[in-house]
C-alpha positions in Angstrom: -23.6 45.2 -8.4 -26.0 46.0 -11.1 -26.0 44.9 -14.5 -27.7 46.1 -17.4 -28.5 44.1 -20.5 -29.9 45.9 -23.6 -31.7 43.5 -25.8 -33.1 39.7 -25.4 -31.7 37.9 -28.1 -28.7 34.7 -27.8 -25.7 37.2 -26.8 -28.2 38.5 -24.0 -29.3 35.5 -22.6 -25.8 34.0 -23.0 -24.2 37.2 -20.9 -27.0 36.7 -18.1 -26.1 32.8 -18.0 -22.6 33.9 -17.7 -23.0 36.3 -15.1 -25.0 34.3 -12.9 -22.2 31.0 -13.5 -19.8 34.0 -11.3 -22.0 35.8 -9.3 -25.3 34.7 -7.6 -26.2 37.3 -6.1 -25.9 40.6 -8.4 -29.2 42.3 -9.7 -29.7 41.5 -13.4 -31.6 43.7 -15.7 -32.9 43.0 -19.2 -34.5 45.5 -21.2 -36.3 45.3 -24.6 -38.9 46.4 -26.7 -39.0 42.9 -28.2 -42.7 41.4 -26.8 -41.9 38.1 -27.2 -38.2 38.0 -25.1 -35.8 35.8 -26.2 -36.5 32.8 -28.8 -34.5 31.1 -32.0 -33.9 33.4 -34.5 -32.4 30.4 -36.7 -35.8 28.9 -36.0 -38.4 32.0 -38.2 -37.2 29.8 -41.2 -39.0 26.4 -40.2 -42.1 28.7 -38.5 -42.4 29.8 -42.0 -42.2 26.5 -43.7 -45.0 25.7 -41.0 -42.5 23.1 -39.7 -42.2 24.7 -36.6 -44.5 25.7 -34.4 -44.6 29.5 -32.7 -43.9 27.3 -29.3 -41.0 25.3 -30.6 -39.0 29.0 -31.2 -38.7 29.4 -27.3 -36.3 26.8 -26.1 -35.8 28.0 -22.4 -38.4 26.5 -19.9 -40.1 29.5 -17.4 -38.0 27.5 -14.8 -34.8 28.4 -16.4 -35.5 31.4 -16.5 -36.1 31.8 -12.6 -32.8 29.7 -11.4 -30.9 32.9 -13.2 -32.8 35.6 -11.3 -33.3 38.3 -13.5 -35.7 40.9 -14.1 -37.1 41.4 -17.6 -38.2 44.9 -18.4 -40.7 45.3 -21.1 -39.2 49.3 -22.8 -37.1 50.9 -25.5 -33.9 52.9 -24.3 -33.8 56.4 -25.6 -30.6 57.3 -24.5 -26.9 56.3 -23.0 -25.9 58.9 -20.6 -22.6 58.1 -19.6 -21.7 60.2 -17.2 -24.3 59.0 -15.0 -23.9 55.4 -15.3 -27.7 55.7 -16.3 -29.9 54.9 -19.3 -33.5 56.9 -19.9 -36.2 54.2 -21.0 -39.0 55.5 -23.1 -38.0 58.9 -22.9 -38.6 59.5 -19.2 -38.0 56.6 -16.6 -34.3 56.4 -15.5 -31.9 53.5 -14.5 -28.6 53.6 -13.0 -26.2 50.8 -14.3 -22.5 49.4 -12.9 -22.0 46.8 -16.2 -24.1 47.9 -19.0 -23.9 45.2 -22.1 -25.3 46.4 -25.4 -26.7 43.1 -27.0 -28.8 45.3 -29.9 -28.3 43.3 -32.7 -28.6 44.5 -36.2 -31.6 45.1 -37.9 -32.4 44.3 -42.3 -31.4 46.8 -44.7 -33.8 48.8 -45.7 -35.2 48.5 -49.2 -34.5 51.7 -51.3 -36.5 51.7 -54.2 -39.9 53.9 -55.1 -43.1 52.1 -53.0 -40.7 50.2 -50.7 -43.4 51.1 -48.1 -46.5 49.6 -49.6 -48.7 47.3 -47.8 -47.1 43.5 -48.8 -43.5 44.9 -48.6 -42.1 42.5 -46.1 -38.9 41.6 -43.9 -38.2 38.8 -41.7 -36.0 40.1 -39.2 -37.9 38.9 -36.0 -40.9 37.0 -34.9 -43.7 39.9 -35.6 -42.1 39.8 -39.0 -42.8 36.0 -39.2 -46.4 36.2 -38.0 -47.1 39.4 -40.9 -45.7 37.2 -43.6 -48.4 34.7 -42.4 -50.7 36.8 -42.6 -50.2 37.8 -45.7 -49.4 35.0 -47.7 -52.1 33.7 -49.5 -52.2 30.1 -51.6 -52.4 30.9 -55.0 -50.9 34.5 -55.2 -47.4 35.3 -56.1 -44.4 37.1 -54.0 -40.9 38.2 -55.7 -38.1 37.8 -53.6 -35.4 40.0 -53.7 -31.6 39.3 -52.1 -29.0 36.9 -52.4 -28.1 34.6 -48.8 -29.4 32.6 -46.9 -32.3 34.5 -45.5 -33.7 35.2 -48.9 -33.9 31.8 -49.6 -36.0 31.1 -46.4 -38.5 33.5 -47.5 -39.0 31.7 -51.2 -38.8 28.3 -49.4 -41.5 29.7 -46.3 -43.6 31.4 -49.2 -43.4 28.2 -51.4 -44.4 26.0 -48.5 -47.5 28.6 -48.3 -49.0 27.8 -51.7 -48.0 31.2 -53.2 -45.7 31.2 -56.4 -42.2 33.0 -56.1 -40.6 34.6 -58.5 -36.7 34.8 -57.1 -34.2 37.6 -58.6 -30.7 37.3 -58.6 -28.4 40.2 -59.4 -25.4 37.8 -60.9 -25.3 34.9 -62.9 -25.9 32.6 -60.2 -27.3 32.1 -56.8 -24.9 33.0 -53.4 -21.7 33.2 -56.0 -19.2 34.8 -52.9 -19.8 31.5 -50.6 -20.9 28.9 -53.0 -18.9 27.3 -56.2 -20.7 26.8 -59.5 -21.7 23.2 -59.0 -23.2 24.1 -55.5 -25.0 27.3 -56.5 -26.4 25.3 -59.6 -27.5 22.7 -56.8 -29.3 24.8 -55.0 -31.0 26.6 -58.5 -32.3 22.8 -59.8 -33.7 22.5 -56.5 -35.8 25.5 -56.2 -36.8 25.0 -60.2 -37.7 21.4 -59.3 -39.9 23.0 -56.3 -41.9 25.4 -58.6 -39.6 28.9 -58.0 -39.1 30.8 -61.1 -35.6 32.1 -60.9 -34.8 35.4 -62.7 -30.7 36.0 -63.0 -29.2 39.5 -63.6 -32.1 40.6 -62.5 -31.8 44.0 -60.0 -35.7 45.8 -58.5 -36.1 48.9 -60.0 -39.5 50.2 -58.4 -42.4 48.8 -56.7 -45.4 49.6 -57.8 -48.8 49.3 -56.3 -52.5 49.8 -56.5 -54.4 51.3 -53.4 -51.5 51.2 -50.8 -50.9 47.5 -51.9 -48.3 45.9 -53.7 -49.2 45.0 -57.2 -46.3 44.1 -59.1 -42.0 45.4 -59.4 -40.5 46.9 -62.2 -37.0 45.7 -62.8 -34.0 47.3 -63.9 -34.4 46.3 -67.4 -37.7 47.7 -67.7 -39.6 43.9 -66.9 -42.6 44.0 -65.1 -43.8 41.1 -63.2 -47.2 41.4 -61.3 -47.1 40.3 -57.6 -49.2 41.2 -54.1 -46.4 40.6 -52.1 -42.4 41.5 -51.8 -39.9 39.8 -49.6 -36.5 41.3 -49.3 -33.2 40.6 -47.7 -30.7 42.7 -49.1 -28.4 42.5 -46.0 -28.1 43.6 -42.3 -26.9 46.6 -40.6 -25.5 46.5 -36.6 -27.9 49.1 -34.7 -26.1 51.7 -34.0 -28.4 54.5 -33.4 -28.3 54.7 -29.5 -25.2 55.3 -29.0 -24.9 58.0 -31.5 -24.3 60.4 -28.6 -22.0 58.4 -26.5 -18.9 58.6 -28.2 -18.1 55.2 -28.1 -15.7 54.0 -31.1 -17.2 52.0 -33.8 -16.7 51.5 -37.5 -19.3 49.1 -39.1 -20.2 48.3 -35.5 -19.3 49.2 -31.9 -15.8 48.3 -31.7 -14.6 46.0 -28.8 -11.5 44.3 -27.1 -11.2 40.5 -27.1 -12.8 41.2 -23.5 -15.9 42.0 -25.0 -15.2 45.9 -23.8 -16.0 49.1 -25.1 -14.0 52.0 -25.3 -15.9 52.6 -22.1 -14.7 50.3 -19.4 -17.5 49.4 -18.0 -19.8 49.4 -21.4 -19.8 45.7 -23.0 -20.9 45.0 -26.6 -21.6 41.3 -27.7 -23.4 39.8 -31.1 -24.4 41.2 -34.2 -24.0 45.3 -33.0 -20.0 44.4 -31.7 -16.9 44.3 -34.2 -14.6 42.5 -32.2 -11.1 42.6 -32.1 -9.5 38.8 -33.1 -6.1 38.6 -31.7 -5.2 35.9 -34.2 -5.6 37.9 -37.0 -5.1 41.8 -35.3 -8.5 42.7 -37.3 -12.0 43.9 -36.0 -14.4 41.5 -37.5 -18.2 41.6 -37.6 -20.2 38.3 -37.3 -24.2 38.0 -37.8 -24.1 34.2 -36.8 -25.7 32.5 -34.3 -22.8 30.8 -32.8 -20.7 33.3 -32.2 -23.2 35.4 -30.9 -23.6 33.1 -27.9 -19.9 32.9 -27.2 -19.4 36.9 -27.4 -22.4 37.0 -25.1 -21.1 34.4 -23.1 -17.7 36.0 -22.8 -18.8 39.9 -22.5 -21.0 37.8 -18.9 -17.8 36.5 -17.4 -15.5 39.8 -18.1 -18.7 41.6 -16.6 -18.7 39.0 -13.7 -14.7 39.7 -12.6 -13.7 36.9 -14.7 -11.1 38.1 -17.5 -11.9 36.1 -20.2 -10.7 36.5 -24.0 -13.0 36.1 -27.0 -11.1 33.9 -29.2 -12.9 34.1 -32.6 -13.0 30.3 -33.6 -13.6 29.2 -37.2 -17.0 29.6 -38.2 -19.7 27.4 -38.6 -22.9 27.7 -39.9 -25.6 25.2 -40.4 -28.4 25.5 -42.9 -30.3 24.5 -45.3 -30.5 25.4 -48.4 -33.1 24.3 -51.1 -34.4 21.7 -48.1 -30.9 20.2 -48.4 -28.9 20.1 -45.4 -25.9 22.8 -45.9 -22.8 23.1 -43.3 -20.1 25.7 -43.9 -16.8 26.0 -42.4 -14.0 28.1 -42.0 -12.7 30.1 -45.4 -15.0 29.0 -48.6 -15.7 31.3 -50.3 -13.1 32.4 -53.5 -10.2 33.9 -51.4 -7.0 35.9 -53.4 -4.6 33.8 -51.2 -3.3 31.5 -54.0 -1.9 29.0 -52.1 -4.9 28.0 -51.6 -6.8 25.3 -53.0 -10.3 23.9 -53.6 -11.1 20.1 -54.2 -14.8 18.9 -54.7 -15.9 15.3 -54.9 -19.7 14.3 -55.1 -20.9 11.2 -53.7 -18.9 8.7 -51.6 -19.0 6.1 -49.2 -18.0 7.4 -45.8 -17.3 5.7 -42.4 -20.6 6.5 -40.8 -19.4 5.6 -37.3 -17.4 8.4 -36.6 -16.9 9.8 -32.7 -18.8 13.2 -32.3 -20.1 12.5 -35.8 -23.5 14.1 -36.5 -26.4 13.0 -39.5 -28.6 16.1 -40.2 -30.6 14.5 -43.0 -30.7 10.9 -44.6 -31.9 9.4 -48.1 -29.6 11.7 -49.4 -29.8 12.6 -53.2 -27.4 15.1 -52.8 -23.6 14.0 -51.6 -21.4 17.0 -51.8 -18.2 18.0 -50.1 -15.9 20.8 -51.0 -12.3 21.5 -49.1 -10.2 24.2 -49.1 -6.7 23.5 -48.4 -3.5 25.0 -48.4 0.2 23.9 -47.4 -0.1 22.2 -44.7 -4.2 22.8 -43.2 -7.7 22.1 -43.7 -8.5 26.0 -44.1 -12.6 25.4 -45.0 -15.2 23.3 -46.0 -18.8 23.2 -47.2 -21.0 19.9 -46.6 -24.0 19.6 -48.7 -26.1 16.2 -47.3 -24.5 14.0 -45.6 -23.3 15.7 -42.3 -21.0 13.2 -40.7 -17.9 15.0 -41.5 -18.7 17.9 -40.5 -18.1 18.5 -36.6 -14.8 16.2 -37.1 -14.1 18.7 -39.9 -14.7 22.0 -37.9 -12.8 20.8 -35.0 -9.5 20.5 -37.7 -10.2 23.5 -39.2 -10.6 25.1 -35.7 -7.1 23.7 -34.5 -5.3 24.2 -37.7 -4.2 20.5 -37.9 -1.4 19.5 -40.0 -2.6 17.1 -43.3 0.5 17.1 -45.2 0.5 13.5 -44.5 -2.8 13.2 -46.5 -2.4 16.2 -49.0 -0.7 14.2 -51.8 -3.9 11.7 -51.2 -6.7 13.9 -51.5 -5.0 16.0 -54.6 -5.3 12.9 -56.5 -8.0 12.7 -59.3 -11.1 10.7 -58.1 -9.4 10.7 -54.4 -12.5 9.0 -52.2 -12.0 12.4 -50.2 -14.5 11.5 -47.0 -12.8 8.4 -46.7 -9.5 10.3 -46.4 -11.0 12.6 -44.0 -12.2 9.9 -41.9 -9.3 7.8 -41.4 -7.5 11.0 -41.0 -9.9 12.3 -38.2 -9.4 9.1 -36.0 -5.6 9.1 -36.2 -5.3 12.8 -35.6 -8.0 12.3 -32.3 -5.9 9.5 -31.4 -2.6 11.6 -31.3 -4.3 14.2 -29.2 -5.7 11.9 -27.1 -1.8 10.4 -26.1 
C-alpha cells in the first residue's frame, strides 16, 4: 500500500502518525513545496515578537521523524489525474498513489487594492513570510495594518515588538466585533493604545501608493493619507483549491468530505484548512482554519486511510491566543448568535479555586480578569477567558459534553454572581458524577 500526503503542515503530520499507529509497514509519501517541512504555524506570532526562536517552531525531533518511516519529497504537484491513481510533480515526474490525502491548507486573501504588489506589501501566511517581515522591519519606521482577527493583531504586536510604529485600521466601530463583546474589544483597544499602536476605526484601504517600487504610504477610503514603508494585511483566508480544479471532486468553500475524512472519491482524503467536513451533529459542512482541529481531521482522514473506520466528530472549538499580550481562550458559540434563548453573562475579576483537576495557568499577575458565558436552557453553550486560564479546559470539556447546569443557572443569573466560583464547585461535582 502506498500513500500519498500533499502538504506538511499539522493535518499532514497528524495523518502519517495515524497511519503508521495501523500499519507499519506501508510506504508513506509526503510531498511539498514548503522548504522548511512541517513546524507551528501558531508559533510565526512569537517568532515575530522575537519571543521565539526560528528553532523553537519545529517541535518534532529528526528521531521522530524516522520511527514513522516516511519519505519527504521536496516538489509542487501540478496535477490530480484520477484515473491513474497518479499525481505529476513539477510538471513532468509521475507518482502512482493507493490513498492520496490532500492536506493543502488555505492560503491569505489576496489584497485588492491599486499597488498591492509593491515592495513592503506583506503577508504572514508561513515561515518565509515571517523571515521577509524581519527583514523588512526597521526600528523607527512605520507599517499600517490592515484586517480585523487575530492574525492582524500578531502582525501590529510582531511589528510593535520590532521598534516600528503601527498604525492599525479597523473597518467597524471596534476591534474583532463578531467574536468579541464591547468590554472585550475595548480591552484589547486600551491595550494596544497603552503599547504605542494608533488605532484608526471606520477606516477601510483605498490604494497603496508607492515611490520606486516601494511602499510609501495608503490612501484610505475617506481620502486620508498616512505615509508608511511597510503594509501588513490579513484580510482572511481562502482553502487552496486550485489543484483539483480538474478532478471533479465536490467542494463548495472547500473540498467537501464525509465524517470519514473522504472525498467524493473513495480513495481521495481531504483533512485541515482545504476540507469542509460534514458534522453529523449538526448535518452541516463546516470549514475550520484552527489548529486543533486540523490535527484531529488529519488524524482521523490517517486511520480511515489505514482500514480503521473512524468518524470525525467536530468537537466544540477551542482556540488559544493572545490578544494585546493578554492571554485569550475561546470556546464553543461566542460570538452574537440570532438564537434567543441564548444568553450572555460577563463578570470581571474574581477569586477562583486555583486547584482545580486538569486546570491550566497560561499567564499570572494578571491585570486583566475576564470571563464571559453563554448559556441557554439547560448548557454551557460558549465561553471566552481573558487572563486567568484555570477555567478554561474544565470549561471546554462542559461545553464539549453538553452538560446540564440548570442546577446552577438561577445562581449564575444573579446580579454580582461570583461566576468562576460557580463554575468551579460545579466542575468538581459534575467530574465527580461521571466519575461514579
Amino acid at each position: 500500500m502506498r500513500y500519498v500526503i500533499i502538504g506538511a503542515g499539522v493535518a499532514g503530520i497528524s495523518a502519517v502518525e495515524a497511519i503508521r499507529s495501523v500499519d507499519t509497514v506501508g510506504e508513506i509519501i509526503m510531498i511539498s513545496d514548503d522548504p522548511h517541512g512541517y513546524y507551528s504555524r501558531p508559533g510565526l506570532a512569537y517568532f515575530l515578537t522575537g519571543e521565539l526562536h526560528d528553532k523553537a517552531l519545529f517541535p518534532r525531533t529528526k528521531e521522530h521523524y524516522k520511527r514513522l518511516n516516511f519519505n519527504y519529497l521536496r516538489g509542487r504537484v501540478t496535477r490530480i489525474l484520477r484515473s491513474d491513481h497518479a499525481l505529476l510533480i513539477d510538471g513532468k515526474s509521475r507518482l502512482v498513489y493507493d490513498k492520496l490525502l490532500l492536506a493543502i491548507g488555505a492560503r491569505a486573501t489576496p489584497l485588492d487594492v491599486p499597488g498591492a504588489k509593491l515592495e513592503g506589501v506583506v503577508k504572514l501566511d508561513h515561515l518565509e513570510d515571517a523571515k521577509n517581515i524581519l527583514k523588512q522591519a526597521k526600528r523607527g519606521k512605520t507599517a499600517v495594518v490592515v484586517g480585523g482577527g487575530i492574525t492582524a493583531l500578531e502582525l501590529t504586536e510582531g511589528l510593535l515588538a520590532r521598534g516600528m510604529k503601527v498604525h492599525y485600521l479597523l473597518r467597524g466601530d471596534r476591534y474583532w466585533s463578531n467574536v468579541l463583546d464591547k468590554h472585550e474589544s475595548e480591552v484589547v483597544e486600551n491595550r494596544l493604545e497603552e503599547e504605542g499602536v494608533t488605532l484608526h476605526h471606520h477606516s477601510e484601504l483605498k490604494e497603496v501608493i508607492g515611490r520606486h517600487g516601494r511602499v510609501s504610504g495608503v490612501v484610505l477610503q475617506d481620502e486620508r493619507a498616512l505615509k508608511c514603508d511597510m503594509l501588513a494585511y490579513a484580510v482572511g483566508i481562502r482553502p487552496c483549491l486550485e489543484l483539483i480544479q480538474e478532478t471533479n471532486l465536490a467542494k463548495d468553500r472547500g473540498i467537501l468530505v464525509n465524517e470519514h475524512m473522504q472525498t467524493t472519491d473513495p480513495n481521495i482524503y481531504a483533512a485541515g484548512d482545504v476540507a469542509q467536513v460534514f458534522d453529523p451533529l449538526t448535518g452541516k459542512s463546516v470549514l475550520d482554519s484552527l489548529w486543533n482541529p486540523a490535527h484531529e481531521q488529519g488524524q482521523v482522514a490517517g486511520l480511515n486511510m489505514a482500514g480503521r473506520k473512524t468518524a470525525y466528530l467536530k468537537s466544540a472549538p477551542f482556540n488559544v491566543t493572545r490578544l494585546a499580550g493578554l492571554t485569550t481562550t475561546i470556546i464553543g458559540v461566542v460570538g452574537h448568535g440570532k438564537d434567543d434563548d441564548m444568553i450572555g453573562i460577563a463578570r470581571g475579576d474574581s477569586e477562583t479555586w486555583r486547584q482545580l483537576p486538569e486546570a491550566i495557568v497560561a499567564q499570572s499577575g494578571f491585570d486583566v480578569n475576564h470571563m464571559r458565558l453563554l448559556i441557554s436552557e439547560k448548557n454551557l453553550v460558549g465561553a471566552i477567558l481573558m487572563g486567568d486560564q484555570t477555567l478554561s479546559r474544565p470549561l471546554q470539556k462542559m461545553i464539549a459534553a453538553k452538560a446540564d447546569i440548570s442546577p446552577i443557572r438561577d445562581l449564575l443569573m444573579q446580579p454580582n454572581a461570583p461566576l468562576a466560583d460557580l463554575i468551579a464547585q460545579f466542575w468538581m461535582s459534575w467530574r465527580a458524577t461521571l466519575a461514579l
